[in-house]
N, C-alpha and C positions, 0 to 999 in steps of 0.2 A: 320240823314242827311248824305249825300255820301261826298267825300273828298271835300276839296278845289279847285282842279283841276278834274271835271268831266269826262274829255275826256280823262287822263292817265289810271284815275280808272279802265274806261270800256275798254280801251285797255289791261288794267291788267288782270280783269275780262276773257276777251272773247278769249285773245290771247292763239291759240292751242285746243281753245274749239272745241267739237263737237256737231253743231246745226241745230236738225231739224226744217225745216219751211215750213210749208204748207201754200198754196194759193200764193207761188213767184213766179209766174207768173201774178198775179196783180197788182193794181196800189199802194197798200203801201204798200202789200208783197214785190214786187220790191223795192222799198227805202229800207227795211229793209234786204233785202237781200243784196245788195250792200253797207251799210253802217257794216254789218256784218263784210263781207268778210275785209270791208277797217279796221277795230279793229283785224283785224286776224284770225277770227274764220273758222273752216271748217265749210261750209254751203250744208246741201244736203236737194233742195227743193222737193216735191210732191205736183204739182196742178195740176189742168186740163189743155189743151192747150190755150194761149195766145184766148182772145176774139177776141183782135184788133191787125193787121203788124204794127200800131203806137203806140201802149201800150208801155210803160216804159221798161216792159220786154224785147220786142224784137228789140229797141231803143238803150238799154243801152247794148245790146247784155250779156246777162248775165246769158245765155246757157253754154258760155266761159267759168266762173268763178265758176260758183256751180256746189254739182251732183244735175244733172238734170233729175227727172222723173215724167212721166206723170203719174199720179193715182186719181180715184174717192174718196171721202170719202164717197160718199153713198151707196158702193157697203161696206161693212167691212171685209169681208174674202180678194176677191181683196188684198184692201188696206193692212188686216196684210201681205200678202206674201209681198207685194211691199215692202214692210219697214223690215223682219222680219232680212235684215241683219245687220242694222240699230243700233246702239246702242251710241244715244245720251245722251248727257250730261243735256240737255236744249231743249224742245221743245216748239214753238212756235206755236202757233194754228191759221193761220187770212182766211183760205180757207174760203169762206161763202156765200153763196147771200147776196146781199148787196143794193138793191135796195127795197124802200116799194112799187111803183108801178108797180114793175115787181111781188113782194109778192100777190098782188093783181090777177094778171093772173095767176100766179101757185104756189097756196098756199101750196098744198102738195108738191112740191120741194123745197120750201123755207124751211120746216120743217124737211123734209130729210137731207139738206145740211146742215141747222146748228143745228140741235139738234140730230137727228141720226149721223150726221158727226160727231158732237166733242162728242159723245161717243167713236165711232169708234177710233178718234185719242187717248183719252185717254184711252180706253182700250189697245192699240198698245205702250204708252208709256211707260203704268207702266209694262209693261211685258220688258223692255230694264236695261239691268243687273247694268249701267252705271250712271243711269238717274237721276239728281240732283233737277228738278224742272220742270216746265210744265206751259207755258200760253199761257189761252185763250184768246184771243181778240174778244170782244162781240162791244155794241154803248153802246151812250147815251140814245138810244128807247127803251134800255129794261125797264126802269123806266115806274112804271104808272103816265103819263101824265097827271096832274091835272091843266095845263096853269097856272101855276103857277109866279110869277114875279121873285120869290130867285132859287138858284140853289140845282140840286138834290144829295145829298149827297149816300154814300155806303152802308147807312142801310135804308134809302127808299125804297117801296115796289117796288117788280120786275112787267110788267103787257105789258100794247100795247095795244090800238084799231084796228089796223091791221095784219096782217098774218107776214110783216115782224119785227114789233115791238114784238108781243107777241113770235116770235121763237128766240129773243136775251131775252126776260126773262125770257124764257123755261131754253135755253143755260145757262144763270146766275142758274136757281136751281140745273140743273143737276152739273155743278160743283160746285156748296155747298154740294149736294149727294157725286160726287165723291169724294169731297176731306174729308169730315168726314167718306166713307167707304172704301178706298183704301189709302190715304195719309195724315194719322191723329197718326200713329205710330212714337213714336220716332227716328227711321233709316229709314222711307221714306221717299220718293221727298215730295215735295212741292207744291202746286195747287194752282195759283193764276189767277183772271181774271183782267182785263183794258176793262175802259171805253171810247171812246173819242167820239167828236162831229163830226158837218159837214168838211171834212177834204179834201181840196184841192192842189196843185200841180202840176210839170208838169208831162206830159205822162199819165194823168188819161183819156180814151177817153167812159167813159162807158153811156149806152144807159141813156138818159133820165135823166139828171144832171142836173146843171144849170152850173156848169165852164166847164165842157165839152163842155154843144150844144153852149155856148158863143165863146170856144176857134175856137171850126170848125166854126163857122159862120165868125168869127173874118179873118180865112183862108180864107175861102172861099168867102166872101164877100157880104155874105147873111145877113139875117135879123134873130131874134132867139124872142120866144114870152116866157116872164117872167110870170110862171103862182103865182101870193100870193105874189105880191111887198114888200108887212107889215106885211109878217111873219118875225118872229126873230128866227135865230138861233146861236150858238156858231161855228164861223167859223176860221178855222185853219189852217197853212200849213201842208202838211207830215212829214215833219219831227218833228215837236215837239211832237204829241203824237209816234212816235215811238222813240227820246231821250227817253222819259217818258216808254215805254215799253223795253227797253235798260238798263235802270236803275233798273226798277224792276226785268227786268230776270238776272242781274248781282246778286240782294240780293237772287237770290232763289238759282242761282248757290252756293253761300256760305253758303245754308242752314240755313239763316235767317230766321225761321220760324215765326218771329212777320210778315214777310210780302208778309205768305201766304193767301190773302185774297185778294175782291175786290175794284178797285182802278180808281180813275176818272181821267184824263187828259183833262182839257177843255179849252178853252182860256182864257182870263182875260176878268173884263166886256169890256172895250173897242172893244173887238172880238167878243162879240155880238151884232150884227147889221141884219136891214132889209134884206131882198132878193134884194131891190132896192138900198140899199146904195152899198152891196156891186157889183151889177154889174156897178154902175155908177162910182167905186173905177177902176173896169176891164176898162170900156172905156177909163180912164185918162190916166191910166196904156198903152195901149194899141197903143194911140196918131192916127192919121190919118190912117183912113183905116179898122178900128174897127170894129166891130159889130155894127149894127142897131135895137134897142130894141122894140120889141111892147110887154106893158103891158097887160096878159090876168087877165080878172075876180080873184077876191078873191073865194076859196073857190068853184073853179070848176073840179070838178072829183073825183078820187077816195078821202075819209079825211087824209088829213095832218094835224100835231099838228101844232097853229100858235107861240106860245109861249116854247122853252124848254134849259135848261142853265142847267149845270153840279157848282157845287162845289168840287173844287181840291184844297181845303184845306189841306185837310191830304195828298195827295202827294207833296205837296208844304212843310210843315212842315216834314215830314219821312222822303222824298227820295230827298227833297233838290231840286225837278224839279220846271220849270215853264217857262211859253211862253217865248220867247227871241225875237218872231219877231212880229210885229206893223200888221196887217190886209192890210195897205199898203205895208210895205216887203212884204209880202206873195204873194200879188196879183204881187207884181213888180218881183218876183222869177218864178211865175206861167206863166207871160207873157212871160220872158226874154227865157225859157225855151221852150217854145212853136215856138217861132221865129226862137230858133238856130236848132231844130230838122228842121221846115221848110226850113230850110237854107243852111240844110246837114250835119249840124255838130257833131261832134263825141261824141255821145252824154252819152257814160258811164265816160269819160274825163270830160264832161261838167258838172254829175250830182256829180261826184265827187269833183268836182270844189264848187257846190252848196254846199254840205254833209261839205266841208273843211271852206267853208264860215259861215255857221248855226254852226258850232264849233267856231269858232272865239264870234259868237253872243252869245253862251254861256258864255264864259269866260268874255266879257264885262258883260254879265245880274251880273255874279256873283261878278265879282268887282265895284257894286254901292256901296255905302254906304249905310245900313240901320238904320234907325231911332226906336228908342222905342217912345211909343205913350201914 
């Protein structure tokens, strides 16, 4: 379990480090790139160009603060020259597609990107003379999906009924490959992966979401159609599973090798809830003016799992993490955030202002009292 004081730890940790992070130009690459930078670390990203002028990235203006370059991972020559001057401490992995229903329309670049990709990055890492540890950031999809009611634990089989599910538990073997055949020697890095659930916040604008097409409807004043009201998922802000990724790449940095391995981040049950509870959580949230919901069909279009929950047991017991914020924070973080971007406001001050607040929520979680049972 991490210190007492988590937030000195990983300022101890990170401060002076040098950290590569691909995919910071997305929506929790961006948190993680900014909450980086705020622990001290030098940060030099490689993603593709920003999707959307409203993303987090180019919001939180954080061109500014990282080196900033543009590189594919599915190109891998490319990408080694991009990086070859690169010699980090700590690589972080979250470039990816990241949608199952885009997986669906282009299945062979869903596979390129994240399974050819995070070859590409880990081949690119372990060649850096420096480099103490290396994580991948996969879902909770890479599990095969048995709708099961309990949640799925780290030694559960890897699998997906669809293109983007089964290319995050491609992603999970190759790094058990890679790290039994490149980072399994007593003086190498380290190879660990993170799992986390459905993960919300502000400045996420990507196609085909449900707190996305809520947030823009919510702007715009439009109506947004909820497809699978009474599916259940594990839903989360951004920043708790990347604490929970922050924390693990701190023990890789130290060569912790008990915890080079894969590692779930999920919310507590309270955090799992319907598709419908939690947009009726957004409207409260949200107060006059809101989005207008129209419920479509169960189980219309491409297949969605209706039932999927992680168990973070073992990162709750090891690494001392766990959710800090209520499914209401989250949605009330997600809101507030959305309104001051609308509003004009300065919003790398802002997110930092957030990032400063979720630390505070940390250090209340960790001084409850706990009970033996």
């Amino acid at each position: 379990m991490t210190a007492a004081d988590p937030i000195s730890y990983l300022r101890d940790a990170f401060s002076g480090r040098r950290v590569l992070l691909t995919g910071h130009t997305g929506f929790k690459g961006g948190w993680a790139a900014l909450w980086l930078k705020r622990l001290g670390a030098e940060v030099t990203g490689v993603a593709l160009p920003p999707d959307d002028p409203r993303g987090f990235f180019e919001a939180a203006k954080l061109a500014r603060i990282v080196d900033h370059r543009i590189g594919d991972i599915r190109q891998p020559t490319a990408f080694a020259d991009l990086v070859k001057d690169i010699d980090a401490e700590l690589v972080v992995h979250m470039a990816a597609q990241a949608l199952v229903r885009k997986s669906y329309e282009e299945p062979l670049d869903t596979y390129l990107t994240n399974v050819v990709g995070t070859a590409a990055v880990l081949d690119a890492a372990r060649r850096m003379p420096s480099l103490k540890g290396a994580l991948v950031i996969t879902s909770d999809k890479c599990y095969e999906n048995r709708e099961w009611v309990w949640g799925y634990r780290e030694n559960d089989p890897m699998g997906g009924a669809d293109p983007y599910s089964s290319s995050k538990g491609c992603t999970e073997l190759l790094v058990s490959a890679y790290r039994r055949s490149f980072f399994s020697s007593p003086d190498s890095p380290l190879l660990a992966s993170a799992r986390a659930g459905n993960v919300f916040g502000g400045g996420d604008w990507s196609q085909d979401r449900l707190i996305p097409d809520i947030m823009k409807a919510a702007l715009g004043g439009a109506k947004v159609v909820i497809r699978n009201p009474a599916s259940i998922r594990p839903w989360q802000h951004v920043l708790e599973p990347v604490y929970g990724y922050l924390l693990l790449g701190a023990r890789l940095i130290s060569r912790d090798r008990a915890f080079a391995e894969g590692w779930n981040f999920g919310p507590d049950p309270d955090g799992v809830v319907t598709v419908e509870t939690l947009a009726d959580c957004i409207q409260a949230a949200w107060g006059p003016g809101g989005a207008r919901f129209e419920f479509g069909e169960a189980k219309t279009g491409p297949h969605e799992a209706s039932v999927l929950r992680l168990d973070s047991t073992k990162a709750k017991t090891l690494l001392g993490w766990g959710p800090a914020l209520s499914v209401d924070d989250a949605v009330r973080l997600t809101v507030a955030w959305h309104k001051a971007a609308a509003a004009g406001a300065d919003m790398r001050k802002f997110s930092e202002a957030q990032i400063a607040d979720y630390e505070k929520s940390i250090a209340r979680r960790n001084s409850r009292p706990t009970h033996n049972v």
